[in-house]
C-alpha positions in Angstrom: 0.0 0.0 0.0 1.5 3.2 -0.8 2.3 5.1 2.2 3.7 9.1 2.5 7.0 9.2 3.1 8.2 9.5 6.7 7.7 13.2 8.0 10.9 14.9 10.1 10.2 16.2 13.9 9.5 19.6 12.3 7.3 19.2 10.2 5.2 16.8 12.5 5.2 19.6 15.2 3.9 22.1 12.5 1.3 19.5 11.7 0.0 19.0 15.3 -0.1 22.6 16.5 -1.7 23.9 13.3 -4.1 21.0 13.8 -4.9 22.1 17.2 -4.9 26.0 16.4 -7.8 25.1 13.6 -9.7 23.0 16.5 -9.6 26.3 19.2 -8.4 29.2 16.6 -9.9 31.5 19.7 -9.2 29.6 22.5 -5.3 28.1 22.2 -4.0 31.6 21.2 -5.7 33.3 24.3 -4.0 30.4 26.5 -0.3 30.7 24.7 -1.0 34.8 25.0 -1.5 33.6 29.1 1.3 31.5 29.3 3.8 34.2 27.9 2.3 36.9 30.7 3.0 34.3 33.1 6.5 33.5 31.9 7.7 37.0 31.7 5.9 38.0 35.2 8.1 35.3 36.5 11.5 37.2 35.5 10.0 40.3 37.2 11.2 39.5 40.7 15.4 40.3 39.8 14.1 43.7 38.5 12.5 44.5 42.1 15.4 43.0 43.6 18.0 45.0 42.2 15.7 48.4 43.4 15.2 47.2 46.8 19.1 46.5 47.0 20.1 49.6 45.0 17.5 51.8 47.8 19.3 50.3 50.6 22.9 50.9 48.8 22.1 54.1 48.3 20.5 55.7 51.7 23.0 53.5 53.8 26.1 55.6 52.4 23.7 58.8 52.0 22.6 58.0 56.1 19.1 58.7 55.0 16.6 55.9 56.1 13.7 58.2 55.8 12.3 57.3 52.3 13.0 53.9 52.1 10.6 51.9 53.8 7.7 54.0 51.7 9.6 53.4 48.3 9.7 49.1 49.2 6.5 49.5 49.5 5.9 50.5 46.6 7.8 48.2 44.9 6.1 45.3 47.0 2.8 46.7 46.0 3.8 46.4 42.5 5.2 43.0 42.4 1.5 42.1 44.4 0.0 43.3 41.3 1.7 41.3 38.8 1.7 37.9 40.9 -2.4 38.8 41.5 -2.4 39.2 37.7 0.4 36.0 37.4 -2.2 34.0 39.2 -5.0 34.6 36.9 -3.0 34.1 33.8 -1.8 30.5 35.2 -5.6 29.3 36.3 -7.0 30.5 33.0 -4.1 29.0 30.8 -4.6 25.7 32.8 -8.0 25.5 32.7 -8.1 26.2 28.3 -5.6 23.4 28.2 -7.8 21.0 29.7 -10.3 22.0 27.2 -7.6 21.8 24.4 -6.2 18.8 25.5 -8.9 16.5 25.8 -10.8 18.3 22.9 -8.2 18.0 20.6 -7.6 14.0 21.5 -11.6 13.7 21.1 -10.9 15.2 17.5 -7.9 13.2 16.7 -9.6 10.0 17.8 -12.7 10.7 15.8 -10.1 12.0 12.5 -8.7 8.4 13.1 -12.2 6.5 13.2 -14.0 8.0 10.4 -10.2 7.4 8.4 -10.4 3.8 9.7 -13.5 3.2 7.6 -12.7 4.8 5.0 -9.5 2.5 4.5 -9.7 -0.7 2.2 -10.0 -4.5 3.3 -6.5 -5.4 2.2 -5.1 -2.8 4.8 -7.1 -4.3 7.9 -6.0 -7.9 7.2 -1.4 -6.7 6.4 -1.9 -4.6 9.7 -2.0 -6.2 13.2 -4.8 -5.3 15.1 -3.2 -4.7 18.0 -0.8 -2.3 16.7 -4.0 -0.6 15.5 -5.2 -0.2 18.9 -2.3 1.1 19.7 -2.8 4.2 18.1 -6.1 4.6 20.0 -4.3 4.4 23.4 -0.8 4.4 23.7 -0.4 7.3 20.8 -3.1 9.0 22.2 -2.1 9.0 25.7 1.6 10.7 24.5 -0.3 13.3 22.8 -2.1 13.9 26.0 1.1 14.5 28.2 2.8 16.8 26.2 -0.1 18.8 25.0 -1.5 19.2 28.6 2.1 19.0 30.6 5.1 19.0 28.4 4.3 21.9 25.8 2.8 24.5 28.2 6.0 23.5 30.8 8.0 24.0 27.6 6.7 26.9 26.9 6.6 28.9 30.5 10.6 27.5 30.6 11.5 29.3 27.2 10.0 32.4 27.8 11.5 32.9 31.1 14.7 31.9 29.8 15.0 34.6 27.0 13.2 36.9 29.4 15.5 36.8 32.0 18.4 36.3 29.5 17.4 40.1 28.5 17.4 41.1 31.8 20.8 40.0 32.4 21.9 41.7 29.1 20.4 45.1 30.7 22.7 44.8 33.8 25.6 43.1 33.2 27.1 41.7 30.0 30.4 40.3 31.1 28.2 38.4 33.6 25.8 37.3 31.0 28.9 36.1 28.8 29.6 34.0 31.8 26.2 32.5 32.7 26.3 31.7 28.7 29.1 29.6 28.4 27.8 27.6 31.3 24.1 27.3 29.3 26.1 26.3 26.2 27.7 24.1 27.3 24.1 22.3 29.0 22.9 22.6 25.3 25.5 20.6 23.9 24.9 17.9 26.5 21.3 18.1 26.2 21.6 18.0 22.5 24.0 14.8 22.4 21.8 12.9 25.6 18.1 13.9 24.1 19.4 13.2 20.9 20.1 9.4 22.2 16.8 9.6 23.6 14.3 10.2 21.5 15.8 7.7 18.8 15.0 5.4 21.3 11.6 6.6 22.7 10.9 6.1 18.9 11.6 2.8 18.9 10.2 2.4 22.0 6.6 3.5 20.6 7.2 1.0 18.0 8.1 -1.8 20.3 4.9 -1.4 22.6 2.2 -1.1 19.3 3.9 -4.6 19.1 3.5 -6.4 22.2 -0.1 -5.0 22.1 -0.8 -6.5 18.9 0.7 -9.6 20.3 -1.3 -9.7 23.5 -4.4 -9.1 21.3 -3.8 -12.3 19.2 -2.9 -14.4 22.1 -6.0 -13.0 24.2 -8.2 -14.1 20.4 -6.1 -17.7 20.3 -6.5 -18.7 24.1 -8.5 -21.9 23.3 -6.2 -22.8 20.2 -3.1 -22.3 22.6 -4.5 -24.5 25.0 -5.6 -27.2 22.8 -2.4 -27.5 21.3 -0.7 -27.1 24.9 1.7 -23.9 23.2 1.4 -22.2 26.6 5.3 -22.5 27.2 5.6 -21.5 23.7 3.3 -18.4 23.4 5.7 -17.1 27.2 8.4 -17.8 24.8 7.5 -15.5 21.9 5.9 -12.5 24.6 9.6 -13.1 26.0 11.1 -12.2 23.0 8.6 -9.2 22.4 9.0 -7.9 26.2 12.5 -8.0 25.7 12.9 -6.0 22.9 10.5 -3.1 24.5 12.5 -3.9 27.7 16.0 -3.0 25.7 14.5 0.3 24.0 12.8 1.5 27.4 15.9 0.8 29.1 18.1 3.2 26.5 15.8 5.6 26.3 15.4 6.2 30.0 18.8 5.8 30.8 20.1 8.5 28.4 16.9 10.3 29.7 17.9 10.0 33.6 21.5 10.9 33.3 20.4 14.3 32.1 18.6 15.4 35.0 21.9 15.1 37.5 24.0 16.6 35.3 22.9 19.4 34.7 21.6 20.4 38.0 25.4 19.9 38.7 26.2 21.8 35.7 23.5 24.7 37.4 25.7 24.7 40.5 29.2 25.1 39.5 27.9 27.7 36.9 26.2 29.5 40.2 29.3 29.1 42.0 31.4 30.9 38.7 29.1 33.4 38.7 29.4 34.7 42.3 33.2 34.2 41.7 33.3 36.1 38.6 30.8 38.8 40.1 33.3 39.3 43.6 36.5 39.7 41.2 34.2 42.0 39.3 33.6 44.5 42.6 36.6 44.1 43.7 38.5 45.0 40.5 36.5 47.9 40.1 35.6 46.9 36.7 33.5 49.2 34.6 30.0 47.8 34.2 29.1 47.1 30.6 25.6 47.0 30.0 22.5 48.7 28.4 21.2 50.2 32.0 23.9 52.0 32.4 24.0 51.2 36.3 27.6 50.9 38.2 28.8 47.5 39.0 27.7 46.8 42.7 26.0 44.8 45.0 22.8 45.3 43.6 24.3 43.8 40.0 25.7 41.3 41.5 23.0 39.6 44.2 20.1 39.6 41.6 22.4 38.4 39.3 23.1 34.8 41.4 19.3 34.7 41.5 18.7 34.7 37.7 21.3 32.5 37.0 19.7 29.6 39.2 16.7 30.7 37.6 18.2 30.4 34.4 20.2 27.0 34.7 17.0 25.6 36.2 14.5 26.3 33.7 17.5 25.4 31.2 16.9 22.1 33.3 13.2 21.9 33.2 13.3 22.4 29.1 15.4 18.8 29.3 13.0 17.2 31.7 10.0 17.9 29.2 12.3 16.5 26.4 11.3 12.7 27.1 8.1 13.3 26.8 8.2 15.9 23.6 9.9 13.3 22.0 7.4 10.5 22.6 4.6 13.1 21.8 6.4 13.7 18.7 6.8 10.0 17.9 2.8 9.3 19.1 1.9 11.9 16.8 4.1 10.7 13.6 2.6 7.8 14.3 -1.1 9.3 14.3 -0.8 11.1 11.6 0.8 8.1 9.4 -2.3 6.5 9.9 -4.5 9.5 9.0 -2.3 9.7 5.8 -3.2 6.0 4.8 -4.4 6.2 1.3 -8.4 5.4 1.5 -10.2 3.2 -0.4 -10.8 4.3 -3.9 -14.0 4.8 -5.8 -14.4 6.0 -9.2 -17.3 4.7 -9.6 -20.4 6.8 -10.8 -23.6 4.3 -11.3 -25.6 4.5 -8.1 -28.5 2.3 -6.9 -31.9 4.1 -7.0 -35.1 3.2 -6.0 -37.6 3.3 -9.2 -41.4 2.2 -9.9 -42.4 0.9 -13.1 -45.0 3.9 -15.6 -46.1 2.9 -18.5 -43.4 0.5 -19.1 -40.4 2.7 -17.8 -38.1 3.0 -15.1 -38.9 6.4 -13.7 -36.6 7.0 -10.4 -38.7 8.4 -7.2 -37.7 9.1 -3.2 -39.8 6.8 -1.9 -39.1 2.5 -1.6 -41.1 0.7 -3.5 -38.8 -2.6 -3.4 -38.0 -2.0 -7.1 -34.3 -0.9 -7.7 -32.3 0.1 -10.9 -29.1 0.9 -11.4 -28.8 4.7 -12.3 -26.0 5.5 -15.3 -25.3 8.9 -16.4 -23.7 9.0 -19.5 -21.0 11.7 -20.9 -23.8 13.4 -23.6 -25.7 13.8 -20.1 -28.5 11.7 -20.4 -29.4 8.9 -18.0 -30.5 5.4 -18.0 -32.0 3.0 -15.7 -31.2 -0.8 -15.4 -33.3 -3.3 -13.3 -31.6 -4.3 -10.7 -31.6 -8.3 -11.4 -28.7 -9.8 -10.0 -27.1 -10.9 -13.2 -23.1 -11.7 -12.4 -20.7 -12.6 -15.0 -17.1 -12.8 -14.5 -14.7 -12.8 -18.0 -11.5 -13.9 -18.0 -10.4 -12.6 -14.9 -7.0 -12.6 -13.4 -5.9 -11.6 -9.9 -3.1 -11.5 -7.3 -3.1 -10.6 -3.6 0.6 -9.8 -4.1 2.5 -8.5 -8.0 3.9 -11.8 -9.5 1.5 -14.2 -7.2 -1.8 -14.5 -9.2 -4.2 -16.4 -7.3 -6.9 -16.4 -9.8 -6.1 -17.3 -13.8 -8.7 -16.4 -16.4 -11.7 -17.2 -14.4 -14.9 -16.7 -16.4 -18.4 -17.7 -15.3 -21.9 -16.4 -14.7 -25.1 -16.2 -12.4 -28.2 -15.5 -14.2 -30.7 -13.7 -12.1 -32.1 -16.8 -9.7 -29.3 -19.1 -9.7 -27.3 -20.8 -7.2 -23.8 -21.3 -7.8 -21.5 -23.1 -6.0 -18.1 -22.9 -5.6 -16.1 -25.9 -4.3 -12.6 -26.9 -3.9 -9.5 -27.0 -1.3 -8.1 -24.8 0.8 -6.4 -21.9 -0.8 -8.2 -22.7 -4.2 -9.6 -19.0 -4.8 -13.2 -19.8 -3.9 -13.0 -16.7 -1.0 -11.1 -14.4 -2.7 -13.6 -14.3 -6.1 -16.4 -13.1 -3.7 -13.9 -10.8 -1.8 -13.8 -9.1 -6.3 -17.6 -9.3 -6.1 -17.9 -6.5 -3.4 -14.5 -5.1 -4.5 -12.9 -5.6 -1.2 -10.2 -6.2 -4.2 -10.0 -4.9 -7.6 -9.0 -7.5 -10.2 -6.0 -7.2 -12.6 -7.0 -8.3 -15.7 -10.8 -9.3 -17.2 -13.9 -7.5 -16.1 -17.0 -8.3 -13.5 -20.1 -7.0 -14.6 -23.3 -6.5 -12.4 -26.8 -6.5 -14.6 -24.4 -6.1 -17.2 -22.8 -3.3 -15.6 -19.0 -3.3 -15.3 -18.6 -2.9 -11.5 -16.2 -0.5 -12.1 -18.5 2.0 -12.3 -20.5 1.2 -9.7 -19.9 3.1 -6.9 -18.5 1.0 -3.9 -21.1 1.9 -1.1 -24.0 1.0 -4.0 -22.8 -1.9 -5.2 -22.1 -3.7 -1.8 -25.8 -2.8 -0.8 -26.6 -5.2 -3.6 -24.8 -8.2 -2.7 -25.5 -9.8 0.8 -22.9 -11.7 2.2 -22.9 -14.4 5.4 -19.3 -14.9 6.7 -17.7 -18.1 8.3 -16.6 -16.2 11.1 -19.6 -14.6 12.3 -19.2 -10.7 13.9 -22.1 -9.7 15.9 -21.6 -6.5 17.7 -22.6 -4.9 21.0 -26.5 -4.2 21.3 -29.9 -6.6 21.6 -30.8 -9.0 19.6 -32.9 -7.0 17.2 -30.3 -4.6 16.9 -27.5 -7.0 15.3 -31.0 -8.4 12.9 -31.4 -4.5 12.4 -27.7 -4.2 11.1 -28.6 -5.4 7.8 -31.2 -2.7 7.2 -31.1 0.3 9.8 -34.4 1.5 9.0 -36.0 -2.0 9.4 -38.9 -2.5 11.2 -39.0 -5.2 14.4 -41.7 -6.7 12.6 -39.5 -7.4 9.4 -36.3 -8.1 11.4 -38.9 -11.0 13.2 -40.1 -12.4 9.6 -35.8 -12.3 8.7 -35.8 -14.6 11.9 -38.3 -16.7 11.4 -37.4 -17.1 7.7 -33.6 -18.4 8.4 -35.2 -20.3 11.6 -33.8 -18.3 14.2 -36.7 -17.1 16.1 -37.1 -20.2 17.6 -34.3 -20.0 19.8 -34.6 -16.5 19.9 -37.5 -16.6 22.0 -36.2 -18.8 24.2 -33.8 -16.2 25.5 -34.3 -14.8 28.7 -35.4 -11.4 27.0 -36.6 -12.4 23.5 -35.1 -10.0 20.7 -34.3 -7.3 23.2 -31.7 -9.8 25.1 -28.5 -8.1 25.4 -25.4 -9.3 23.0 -21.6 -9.0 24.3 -18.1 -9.6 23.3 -19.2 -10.9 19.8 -21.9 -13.0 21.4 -19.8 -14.8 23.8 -23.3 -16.1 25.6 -24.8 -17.8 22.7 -23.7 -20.7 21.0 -21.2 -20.7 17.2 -25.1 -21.6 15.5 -27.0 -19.3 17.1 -24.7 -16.6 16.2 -24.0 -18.3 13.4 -28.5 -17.9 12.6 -28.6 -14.4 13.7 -25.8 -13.1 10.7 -27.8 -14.9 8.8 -31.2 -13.2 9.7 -29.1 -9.7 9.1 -28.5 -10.9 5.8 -32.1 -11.7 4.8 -33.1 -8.4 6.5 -31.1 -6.5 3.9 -32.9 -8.6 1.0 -30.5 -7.8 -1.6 -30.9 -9.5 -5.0 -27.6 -11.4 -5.0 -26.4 -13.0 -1.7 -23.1 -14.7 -0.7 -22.6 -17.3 1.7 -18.9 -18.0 2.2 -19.5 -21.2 4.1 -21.9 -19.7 6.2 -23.0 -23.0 7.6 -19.7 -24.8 8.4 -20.1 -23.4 12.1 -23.6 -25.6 12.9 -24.3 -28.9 13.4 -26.2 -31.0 11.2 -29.4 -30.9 13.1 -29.4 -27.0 12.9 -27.6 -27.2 9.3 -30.9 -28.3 8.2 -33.5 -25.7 10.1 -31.0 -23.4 8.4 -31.0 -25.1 4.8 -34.9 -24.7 4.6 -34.4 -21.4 6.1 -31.8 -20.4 3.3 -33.6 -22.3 0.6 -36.9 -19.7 1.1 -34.1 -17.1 1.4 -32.2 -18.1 -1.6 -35.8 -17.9 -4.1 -35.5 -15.8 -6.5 -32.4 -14.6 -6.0 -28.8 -15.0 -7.5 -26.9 -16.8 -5.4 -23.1 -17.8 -4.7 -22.5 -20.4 -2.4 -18.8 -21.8 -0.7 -19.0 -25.1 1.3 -17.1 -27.9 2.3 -20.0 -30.1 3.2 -20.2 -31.0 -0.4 -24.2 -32.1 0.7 -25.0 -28.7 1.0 -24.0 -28.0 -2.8 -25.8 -30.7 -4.6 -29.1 -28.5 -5.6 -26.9 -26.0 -7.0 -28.0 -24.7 -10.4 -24.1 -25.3 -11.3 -20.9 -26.1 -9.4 -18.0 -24.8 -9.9 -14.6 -27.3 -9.2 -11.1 -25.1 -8.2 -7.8 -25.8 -8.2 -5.4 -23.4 -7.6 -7.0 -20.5 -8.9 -8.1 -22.1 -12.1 -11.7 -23.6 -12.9 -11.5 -27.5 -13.8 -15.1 -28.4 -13.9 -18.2 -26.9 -14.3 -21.6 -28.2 -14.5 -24.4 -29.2 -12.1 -24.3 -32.3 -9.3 -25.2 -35.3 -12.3 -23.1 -34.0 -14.5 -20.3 -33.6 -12.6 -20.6 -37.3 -11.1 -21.2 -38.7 -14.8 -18.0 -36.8 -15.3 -16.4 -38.8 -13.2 -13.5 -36.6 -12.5 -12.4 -34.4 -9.3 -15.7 -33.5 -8.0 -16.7 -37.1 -8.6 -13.7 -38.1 -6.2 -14.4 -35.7 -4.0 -17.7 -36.8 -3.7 -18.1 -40.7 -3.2 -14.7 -40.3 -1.3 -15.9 -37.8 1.1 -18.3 -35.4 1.5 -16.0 -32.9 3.4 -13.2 -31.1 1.7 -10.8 -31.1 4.8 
């Protein structure tokens, strides 16, 4: 599947915030606008400082105490203002990013849904599920941290670094040349350990969409590991898995944990330099260089130790929030990689209408009248209408799952509107995958499929696969009552026709045996019925739909033979008038098949209904008077 190429840390940023700025355009600047206030109010406090201290140097070698106390008050007064002010920056900035946060990971998650569905078949079964899942909760929950923690911490540690880097330009240059070699030389480290890092909190995002996916199929295989006794086996292969995530968690965090004590100890000899370097400075009588203009003294110097701890440590909270910026970063590459799949295509322009019959034409109306026809616009801009029948041919079609492997060679047939056709063979045969190209779950490589004579082509997707029911092996019944998993076929079904569906296929007997009739709850894929009762109700969604051409891709390899035939009379009313295209093993359930179909390997080697295929005498007749199961 063709996939965008990999996006750098950049450009995945610039993705994220400008998704997040079109979520809250009003909102997210307003907070940002609040945590800037709040940064800079924070660098305030060395400004007051160096009055307070240049007041008292001042009146105590002028002698005069007088106006000092009223001037720090002042000044205190002042400061009260901005902190009052500081306060109600940092509640409203923390209360928006709640809003943000969780709005914009409600957004994301429903950006990732609705691109989920739009995404072909062939994607869902090369992807592990798991790993899926992983982007719904481990991807997720990174974006979480650093758009609720990491980015706003980020922020309010930036800001006060370049604001009180300014500050520091305004009163002292040769002590802010100082004060920068120390913060260089943090970067560097910081650079070369959060470099280390984040290639492995990459990796480490990787490694855990893994062991999900894992944990999902061992959860899904419990009874197949425990028939075959692979318990030590499956602990073997989660070993592996762990280990791996173990290895890149343990790099990542190491590098990650070394940082911390580092540079706090980096922050401490750099304090230590500065009060140095400031001493030497008063007692060499330097001259000050800087843009105030102020005398080098003790009011330079004491502010000066404070903003450089204040400095080094916000230098130090920047590489705290690095870790999780970095796994934010990888969540979201990840994210949006999965937003960028390519979706299903559709280029298909004949829709299914709903039509009633005057004087001999098709004219198309709003209402349903149970009479469809297949609407085609043609390039000089008039329209025709084709009854929908359920007429299937196939013409020498050729297809492969993967270039250079064709599964299917030249396959030609058809299903005239009524017929039952069945298609038998072994494993692996291509019975499956030519009613995967009937609903163009795959398009085929060479030959064309046509549909009321139709090429499906042209057919839009969405129209096409409301024409063609289709009952699965593996049966998928989702959360909701009984009626509502019947109702799934046709959501604006009425209970009375999703109870004629169910009494049609013969499931409303055992429906109302259930301790709530059709409103009895359904869980985990119907984990409190039985593999034929869930096995009935797909089918009743089928026959709910009442499409004119219907699938059943051994739909009754999951019942026993005593339900196998309360379903086959079912199936048989179901089947009437309808095209039909049947795969079985149980080579009993084929025999009144308008024509069989025999495969081998992708190629059809007989054809021809049950007599003539025995009087044949060839595979199907082996197949038949040898066994009447495939496997």
């Amino acid at each position: 599947m063709k996939r965008n190429p990999p996006q750098n840390k950049k450009s995945v940023i610039r993705r994220l915030f400008k998704s997040i700025l079109e979520f809250y355009p009003v909102i997210f600047p307003i907070a940002i606008l609040c945590i800037v206030f709040n940064s800079v109010v924070s660098s305030i406090p060395a400004i007051f400082m160096q009055n307070v201290i240049a007041l008292v140097e001042q009146n105590w070698k002028a002698g005069d105490w007088s106006a000092v106390g009223g001037n720090i008050l002042r000044l205190v007064a002042i400061l009260a203002v901005f902190y009052v002010l500081s306060i109600a920056s940092s509640v409203t900035y923390n209360q928006m990013m709640v809003v943000i946060t969780q709005g914009s990971l409600k957004k994301f998650r429903v950006k990732m849904f609705n691109r989920m569905q739009t995404l072909p078949i062939k994607y869902v079964d090369t992807n592990n599920h798991g790993d899926i899942m992983s982007y719904y909760t481990n991807d997720i929950d990174t974006l979480r941290q650093m758009i609720s923690q990491s980015f706003p911490q980020l922020l309010v540690s930036s800001i006060t670094v370049l604001s009180v880097f300014c500050i520091m330009m305004y009163y002292c240059v040769w002590l802010t040349i100082v004060v920068v070699i120390g913060v260089t030389l943090m970067l560097t480290i910081i650079k070369k350990v959060g470099g280390g890092s984040a290639k492995f909190f990459i990796k480490q995002q990787k490694a855990l969409g893994h062991l999900e996916g894992f944990v999902e199929e061992m959860m899904n295989g419990q009874k197949v590991i425990k028939v075959f006794c692979h318990e030590e086996e499956s602990k073997a292969d989660f070993d592996v898995i762990n280990e791996s995530l173990f290895r890149d968690a343990r790099a990542a965090n190491q590098y990650a944990n070394i940082l911390g004590p580092i540079l706090n100890n980096i922050g401490n000899v750099l304090y230590v330099i500065v009060a140095i370097a400031g001493g030497a400075l008063l007692v060499t009588r330097v001259p000050n260089f800087s843009l105030s203009g102020l005398p080098m003294g003790i009011s330079i110097v004491v502010p000066f130790l404070n903003m450089t701890k204040q400095f080094a440590g916000n230098i130090n909270q920047v590489s705290h929030q690095i870790n999780a910026v970095v796994m934010g970063i990888a969540g979201a590459q990840r994210i949006f990689d999965f937003l960028d799949e390519e979706p299903e295509q559709d280029s298909g322009y004949v829709t299914l209408v709903n039509v009633r019959e005057e004087n001999g034409r098709l004219v198309e109306c709003k209402e349903r009248t149970g009479l469809w026809a297949w609407k085609h616009p043609h390039g000089d801009g008039s329209v025709t209408y084709t009854k929908l029948t359920g007429d299937v041919r196939l013409f020498n079609v050729d297809f492969a799952y993967e270039p250079g492997k064709t599964i299917l060679h030249d396959i030609s047939l058809y299903a005239k509107p009524g017929q039952k056709v069945a298609f038998v063979g072994a494993t692996g045969a291509g019975k499956t995958t030519i009613t995967n190209l009937l609903n163009r779950f795959y398009d085929i490589a060479d030959g064309k499929i046509r549909y009321d004579g139709i090429n499906i082509n042209k057919i839009k997707k969405p129209d096409l696969r409301r024409a063609i029911g289709m009952v699965l092996q593996d049966t998928n019944l989702f959360t909701g009552t009984v009626m509502d998993n019947i109702r799934y076929g046709k959501l604006d079904a009425t209970d009375e026709e999703c109870i004629a569906a169910a009494k049609l296929v013969g499931a409303d007997d055992f429906i109302t045996r259930l301790p709530e009739g059709y409103h009895t709850m359904i869980t985990e894929n119907g984990a409190n019925l039985s593999q034929g009762q869930r096995q009935l109700i797909s089918i009743a969604r089928a026959a709910v739909a009442d499409p004119p051409v219907m699938i059943l891709d051994e739909a009754t390899s999951s019942i026993d033979t005593r339900t196998e035939a309360i379903v086959q009379r079912g199936m048989d009313a179901l089947m009437k008038g309808r095209t039909v295209f049947v795969i079985a093993h149980r080579l009993s359930t084929v025999k009144n098949s308008d024509v069989i179909i025999v495969l081998d390997h992708g190629r059809i080697i007989e054809r021809g209904n049950h007599e003539e295929l025995l009087a044949k005498k060839g595979q199907y007749y082996q197949l038949y008077t040898g066994a009447f199961e495939l496997e």
